[in-house]
N, C-alpha and C positions, 0 to 999 in steps of 0.2 A: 504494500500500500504506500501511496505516495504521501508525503507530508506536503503540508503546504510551504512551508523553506525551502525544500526542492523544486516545488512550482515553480518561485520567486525567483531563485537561481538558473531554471533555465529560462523563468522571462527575462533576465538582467542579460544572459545569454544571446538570445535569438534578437533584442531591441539592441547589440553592439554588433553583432553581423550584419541586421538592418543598415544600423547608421554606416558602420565602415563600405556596404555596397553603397548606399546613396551619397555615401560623400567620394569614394572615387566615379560613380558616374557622374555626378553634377557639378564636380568641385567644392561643392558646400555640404555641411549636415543639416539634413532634415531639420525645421521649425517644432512641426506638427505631426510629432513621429505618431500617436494614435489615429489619425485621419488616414495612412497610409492606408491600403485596402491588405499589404504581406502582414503587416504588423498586427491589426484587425483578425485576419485568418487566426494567426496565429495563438494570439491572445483568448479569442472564444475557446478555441481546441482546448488551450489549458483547463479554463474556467471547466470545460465540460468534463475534460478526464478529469481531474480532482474531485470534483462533484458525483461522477461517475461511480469511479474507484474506490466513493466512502459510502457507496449504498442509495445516495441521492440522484438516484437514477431517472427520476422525470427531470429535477432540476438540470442534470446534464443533456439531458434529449432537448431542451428546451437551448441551452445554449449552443448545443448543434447544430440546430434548426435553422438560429439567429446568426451564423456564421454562412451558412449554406445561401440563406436569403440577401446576405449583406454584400457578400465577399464573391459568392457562385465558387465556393472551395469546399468539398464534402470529403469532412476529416471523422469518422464516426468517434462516438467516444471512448471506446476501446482501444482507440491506436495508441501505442505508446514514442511517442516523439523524443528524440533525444533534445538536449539543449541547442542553441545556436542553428535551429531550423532557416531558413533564405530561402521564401517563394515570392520571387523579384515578381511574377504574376500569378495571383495565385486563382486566377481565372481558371475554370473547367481541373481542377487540380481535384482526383480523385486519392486518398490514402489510407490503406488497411494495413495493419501487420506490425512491424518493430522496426522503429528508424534509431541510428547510434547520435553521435552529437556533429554539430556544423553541419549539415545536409543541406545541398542547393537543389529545389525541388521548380523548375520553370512550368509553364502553362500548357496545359494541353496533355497532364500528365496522370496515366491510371496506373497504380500499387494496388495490389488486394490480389484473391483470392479467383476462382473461378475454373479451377482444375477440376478434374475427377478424381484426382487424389488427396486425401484428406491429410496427409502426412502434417504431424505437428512438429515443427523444428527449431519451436523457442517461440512466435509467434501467434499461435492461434492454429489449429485445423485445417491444411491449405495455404496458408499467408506466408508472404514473402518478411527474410530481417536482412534486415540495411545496416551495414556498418558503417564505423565515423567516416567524413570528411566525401562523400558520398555525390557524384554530383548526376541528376537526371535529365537528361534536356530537353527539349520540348518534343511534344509528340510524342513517347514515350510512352511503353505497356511493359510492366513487371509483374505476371502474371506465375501465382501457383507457389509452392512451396519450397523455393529457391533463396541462396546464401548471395549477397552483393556484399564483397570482400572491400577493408578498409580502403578508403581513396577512390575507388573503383570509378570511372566518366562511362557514364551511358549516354552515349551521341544522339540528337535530335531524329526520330521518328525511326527508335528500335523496338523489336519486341525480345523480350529478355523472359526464357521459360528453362532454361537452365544458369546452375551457377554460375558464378561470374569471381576467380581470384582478385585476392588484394592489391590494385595498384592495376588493374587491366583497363582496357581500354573499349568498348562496346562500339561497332559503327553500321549501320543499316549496311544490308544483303542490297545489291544491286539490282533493279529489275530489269526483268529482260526486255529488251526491245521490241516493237509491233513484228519486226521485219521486214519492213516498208523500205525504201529507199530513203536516204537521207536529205536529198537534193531533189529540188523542182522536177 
């Protein structure tokens, strides 16, 4: 069971990953770090698992909810998140399973479950665990009850159904061409 001091440390966490991406995109740090919509995601997720995890399990469905509707990021309350989470857009961001600390999770991205195999491997029945420093890119499926190994970069619009070693590199399968000619 989580305490709430640990909540708190990884919100101090995930709001200096915040700042330090927005201050090297912008140059500046962020004014109005709660008005962000990463930061927003982020923060309900806590509120919910903490709420979740002590048995107050409407009061977490309810801050899921209010995350889902705000942000369009459906984080169930189950998921356990590591500290220093970065979803620069956390637009269409699906996540189930066990994530480690610093994770960069971009838009367009589904974690969770959906195999025929139930297999529990630290996560849940099926669900994928994410170790630290972990980065997903856009368009991206991590699908099933697979290991993404510390560091691990999973390239913009892979699907990822077996494991993946610490410090590897993921990059989409080439599709094959119509077999048209290429030229007028």
């Amino acid at each position: 069971m989580i305490t709430w001091s640990e909540t708190q440390t990884r919100l101090r966490a995930d709001r200096q990953r915040l700042v330090e991406h927005l201050a090297a995109e912008q140059g500046e740090p962020q004014r109005f770090l709660a008005l962000h919509p990463s930061y927003q995601a982020v923060f309900f997720h806590r509120l919910s698992f903490y709420f979740f995890d002590h048995g107050h399990r409407l009061v977490g469905r309810f801050f899921w909810h209010i995350n889902l509707l705000l942000t369009g990021c459906d984080i169930p309350p189950r998921c356990d998140l590591g500290g220093g989470l970065l979803l620069p857009v956390p637009l269409a961001v699906t996540l189930v399973g066990r994530f480690g600390r610093n994770c960069t999770v971009h838009a367009h991205v589904g974690v969770g479950g959906g195999s025929r195999r139930r297999d529990d491997i630290g996560a849940g029945p099926g669900l994928p665990v994410i170790g630290d420093g972990v980065e997903i890119g856009l368009n991206s499926l991590v699908v099933g009850p697979v290991r993404i190994g510390d560091g691990a970069h999973i390239g913009p619009g892979c699907l990822v159904t077996r494991d993946v070693p610490a410090g590897a590199e993921v990059v989409p399968v080439p599709r094959p061409t119509s077999g048209g000619s290429d030229g007028p």
